[in-house]
N, C-alpha and C positions, 0 to 999 in steps of 0.2 A: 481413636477414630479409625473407621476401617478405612483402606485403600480405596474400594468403589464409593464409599461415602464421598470420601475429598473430592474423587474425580464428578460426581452429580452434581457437588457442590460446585465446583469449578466451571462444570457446562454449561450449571444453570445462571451463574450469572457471569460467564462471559462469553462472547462471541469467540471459538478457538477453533483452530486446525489440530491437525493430529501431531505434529509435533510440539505447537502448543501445550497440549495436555500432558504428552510423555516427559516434554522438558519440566512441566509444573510436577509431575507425578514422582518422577526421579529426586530432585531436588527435596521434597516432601522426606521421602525414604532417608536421604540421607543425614535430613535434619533432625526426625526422630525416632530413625532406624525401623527393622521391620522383626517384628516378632513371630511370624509366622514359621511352620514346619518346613514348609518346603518356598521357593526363591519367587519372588514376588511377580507374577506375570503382568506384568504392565500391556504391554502388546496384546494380548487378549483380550484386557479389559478395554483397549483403544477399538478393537476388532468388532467389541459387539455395541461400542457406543457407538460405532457408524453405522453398524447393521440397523440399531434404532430408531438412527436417524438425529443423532443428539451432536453430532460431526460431522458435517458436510464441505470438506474442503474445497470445493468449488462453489457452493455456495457462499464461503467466508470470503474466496479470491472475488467473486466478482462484488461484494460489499465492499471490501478493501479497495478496488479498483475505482470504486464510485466515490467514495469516501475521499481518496488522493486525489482524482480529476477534480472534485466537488473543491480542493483546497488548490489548485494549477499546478498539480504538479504532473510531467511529461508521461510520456511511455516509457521510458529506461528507470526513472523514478518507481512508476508499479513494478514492471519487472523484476527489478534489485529487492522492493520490499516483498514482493510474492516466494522469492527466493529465500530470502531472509526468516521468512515466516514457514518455510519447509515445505510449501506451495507444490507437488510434483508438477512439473509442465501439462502432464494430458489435463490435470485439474485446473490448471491455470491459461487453457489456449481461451475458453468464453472470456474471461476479464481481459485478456492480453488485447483480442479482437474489439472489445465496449472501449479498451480503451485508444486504441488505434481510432477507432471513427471517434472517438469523444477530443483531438489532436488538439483542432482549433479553438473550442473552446474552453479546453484547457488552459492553453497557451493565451485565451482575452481574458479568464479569470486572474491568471496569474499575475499578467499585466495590469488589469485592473487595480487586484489588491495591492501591487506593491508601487501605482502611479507611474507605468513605465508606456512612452511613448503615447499614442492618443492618447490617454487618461492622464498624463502628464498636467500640469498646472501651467508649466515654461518648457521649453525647449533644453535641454540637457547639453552638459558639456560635452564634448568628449571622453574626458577622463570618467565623466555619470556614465555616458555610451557603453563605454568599459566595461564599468561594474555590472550595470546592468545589464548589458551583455555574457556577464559571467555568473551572475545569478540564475539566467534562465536556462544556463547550459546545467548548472548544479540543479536547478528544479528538473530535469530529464528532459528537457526540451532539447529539438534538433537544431541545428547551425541555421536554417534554410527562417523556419518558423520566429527565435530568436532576433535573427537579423534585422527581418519584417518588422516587427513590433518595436526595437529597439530604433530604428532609424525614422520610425512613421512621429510627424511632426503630432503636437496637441491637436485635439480635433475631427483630426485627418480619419478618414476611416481604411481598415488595412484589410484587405483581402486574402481572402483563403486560396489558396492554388484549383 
């Protein structure tokens, strides 16, 4: 199978960034080597999927952005995973921004799902307080936002700054 083969194959059924594809491409080569005359241009073949438009790294950041608010998790959460993903920052400021205004209901999603504070059943211990206080800092949530949520009694309804 030729090199651009794999990588259409790879476009077409996954949603990927550019280093996405070069990390799938690379790996590819080295599991069944490359028969080719001359050294495999990876990079180029990434160059003219984006020209086509089969690569849109910004388009992939701000789905991944919506995808991680859509499950609670914070702004440092996207962040980390846009980075992780090879995300360059100019491609990554619209998701950074959707998810900066998306803060709060990120953080009642998160809360929701995992029964913490209003959406609670009972009132929580302290040592619950803890955890779930430590949970929502590990979901990318800030100190400020966590705190609200964590201490708001069953019920209660908790306000956005």
């Amino acid at each position: 199978m030729k090199l651009r083969d794999l990588a259409l194959h790879y476009v077409g059924r996954y949603a990927t960034s550019r280093k996405k594809l070069s990390d799938y491409l690379r790996r590819k080569l080295r599991e069944r080597g490359w028969e080719g005359n001359a050294p495999a241009d990876i990079d180029g073949l990434i160059g003219d999927f984006v020209r086509l438009g089969y690569i849109d790294d910004a388009a992939f950041a701000a789905a991944r952005a919506r995808t991680l608010a859509a499950r609670g998790l914070g702004q440092r959460r996207v962040n980390e995973d846009l980075r992780a993903k090879g995300i360059s920052e100019i491609d990554a400021n619209d998701a950074r921004d959707e998810s900066a205004a998306q803060k709060w209901q990120s953080a009642e999603r998160f809360a929701q799902r995992k029964r913490i504070g209003p959406f609670a059943i009972e009132a929580a211990s302290e040592e619950q307080k803890r955890k779930q206080f430590a949970a929502f800092l590990r979901a990318g949530h800030d100190f400020e936002t966590a705190r609200k949520f964590v201490n708001a009694s069953p019920g209660e309804e908790v306000e956005a700054d």
